[in-house]
C-alpha positions in Angstrom: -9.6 3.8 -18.8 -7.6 1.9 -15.6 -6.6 3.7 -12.8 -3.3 3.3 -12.3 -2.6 -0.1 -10.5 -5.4 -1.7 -11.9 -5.3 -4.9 -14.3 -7.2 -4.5 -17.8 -8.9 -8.2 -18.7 -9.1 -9.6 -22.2 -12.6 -8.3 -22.3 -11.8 -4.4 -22.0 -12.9 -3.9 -18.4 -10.8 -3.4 -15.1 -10.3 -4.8 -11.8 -13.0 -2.0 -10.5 -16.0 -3.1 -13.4 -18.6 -5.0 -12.2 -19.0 -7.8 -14.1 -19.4 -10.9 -12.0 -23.0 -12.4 -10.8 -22.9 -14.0 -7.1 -22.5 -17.7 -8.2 -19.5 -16.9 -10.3 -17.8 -14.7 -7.7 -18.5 -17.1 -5.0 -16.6 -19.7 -7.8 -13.9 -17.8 -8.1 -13.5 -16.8 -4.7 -13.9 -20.3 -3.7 -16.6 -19.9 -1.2 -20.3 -20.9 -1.2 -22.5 -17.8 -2.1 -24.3 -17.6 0.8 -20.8 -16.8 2.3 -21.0 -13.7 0.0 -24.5 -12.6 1.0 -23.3 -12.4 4.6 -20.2 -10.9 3.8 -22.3 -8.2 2.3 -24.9 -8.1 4.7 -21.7 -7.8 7.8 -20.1 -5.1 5.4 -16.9 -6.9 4.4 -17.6 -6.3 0.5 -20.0 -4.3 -0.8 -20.6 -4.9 -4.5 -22.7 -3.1 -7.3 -25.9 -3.6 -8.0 -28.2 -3.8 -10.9 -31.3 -2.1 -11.2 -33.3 -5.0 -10.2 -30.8 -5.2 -6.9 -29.2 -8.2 -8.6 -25.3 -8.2 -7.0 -22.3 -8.0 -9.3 -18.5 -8.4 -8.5 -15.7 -7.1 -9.7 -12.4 -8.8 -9.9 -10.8 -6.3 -6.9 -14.2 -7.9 -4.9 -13.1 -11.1 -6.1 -9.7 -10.4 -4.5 -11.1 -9.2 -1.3 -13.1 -12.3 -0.6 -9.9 -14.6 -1.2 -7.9 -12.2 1.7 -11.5 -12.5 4.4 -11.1 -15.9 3.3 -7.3 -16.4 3.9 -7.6 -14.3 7.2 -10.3 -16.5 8.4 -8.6 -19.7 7.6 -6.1 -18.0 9.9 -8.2 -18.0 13.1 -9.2 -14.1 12.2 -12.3 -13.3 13.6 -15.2 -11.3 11.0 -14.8 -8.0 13.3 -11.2 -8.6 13.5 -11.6 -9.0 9.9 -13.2 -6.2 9.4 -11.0 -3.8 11.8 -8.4 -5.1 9.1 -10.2 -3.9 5.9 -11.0 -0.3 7.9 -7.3 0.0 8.7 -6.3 -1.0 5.7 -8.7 2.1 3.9 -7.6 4.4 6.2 -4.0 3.6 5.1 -4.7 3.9 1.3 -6.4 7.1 2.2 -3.6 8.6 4.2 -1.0 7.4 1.4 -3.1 9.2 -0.9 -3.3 12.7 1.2 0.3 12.5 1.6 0.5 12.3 -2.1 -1.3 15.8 -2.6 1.3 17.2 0.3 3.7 16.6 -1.5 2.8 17.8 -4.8 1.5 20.7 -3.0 4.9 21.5 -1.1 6.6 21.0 -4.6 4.4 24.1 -6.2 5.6 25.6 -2.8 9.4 25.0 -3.3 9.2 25.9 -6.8 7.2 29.1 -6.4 9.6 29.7 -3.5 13.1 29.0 -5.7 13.4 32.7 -6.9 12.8 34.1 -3.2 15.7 36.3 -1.5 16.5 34.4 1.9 14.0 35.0 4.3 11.8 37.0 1.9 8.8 35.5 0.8 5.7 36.3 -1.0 2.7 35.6 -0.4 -0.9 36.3 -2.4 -4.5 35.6 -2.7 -5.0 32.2 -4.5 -7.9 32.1 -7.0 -10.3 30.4 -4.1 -9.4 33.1 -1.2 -6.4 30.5 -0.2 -3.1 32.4 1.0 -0.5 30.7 -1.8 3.1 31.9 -1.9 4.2 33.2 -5.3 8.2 34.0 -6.8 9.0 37.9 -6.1 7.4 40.3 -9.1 4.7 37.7 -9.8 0.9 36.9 -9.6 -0.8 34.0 -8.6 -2.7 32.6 -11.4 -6.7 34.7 -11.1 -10.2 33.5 -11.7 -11.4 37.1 -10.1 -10.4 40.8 -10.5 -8.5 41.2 -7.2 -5.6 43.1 -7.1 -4.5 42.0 -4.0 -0.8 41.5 -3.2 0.9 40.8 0.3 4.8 40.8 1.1 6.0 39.6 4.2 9.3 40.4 5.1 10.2 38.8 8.7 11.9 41.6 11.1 15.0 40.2 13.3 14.9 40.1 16.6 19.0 40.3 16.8 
């Protein structure tokens, strides 16, 4: 199955499959396949590879040669290049982490909604983790604990 994002081909497989052998990568990527090898060999792309250590590309590898190619053309140097890819990962990673924030802050919220103002409650997830929970109920439990903490803030006024 696709991950979301990702194209399905004619042929049943996605942009992640490994399907391509060097010469028809390098063809379709428009470069000479010895431009591959040292792409690999610097790091750039990093494809699969068979048993016998054959390589094989996938269309998203196919994709990431065109862009090192098209930032070369640009005058872009390989480490430049490749400070480019790093940042670029690092971005898809933090997008990603912000993602599970999110959904984690909307359990929060909703477990929050039936709270009293400035009462919450708070209880032992079923990994240890302090997770807050509506008033008169239980965390969901993989363990026998019958552990329950209510914090009510005092003023200060």
């Amino acid at each position: 199955m696709a991950m979301p994002g990702t194209a399905r081909h004619p042929m049943g497989h996605d942009d992640d499959t490994p399907v391509f052998v060097i010469s028809v990568a390098a063809q379709l990527a428009g470069m000479h396949a010895q431009t591959l090898r040292q792409y690999d060999r610097l790091g750039l792309v990093s494809p699969s590879r068979t048993q016998g250590g054959g390589r094989r590309y996938s269309g998203r590898d196919v994709s990431l040669l065109r862009e090192i190619q098209r930032l070369s053309q640009d005058g872009v140097s390989l480490a430049g290049i490749q400070r480019i890819l790093d940042l670029e990962n690092q971005v898809i990673a933090l997008q990603s982490r912000v993602d599970e924030l999110r959904a984690e802050l909307s359990a929060t919220q909703a477990a929050l909604a039936g709270a009293r103002p400035g009462e919450r409650v708070f209880a032992a997830g079923p990994r240890g983790e302090v997770v807050a929970v509506r008033p008169g109920q239980r965390p969901q439990r993989t363990f026998a604990s019958q552990a329950l903490v209510v914090w009510r803030p005092h003023r200060l006024d």
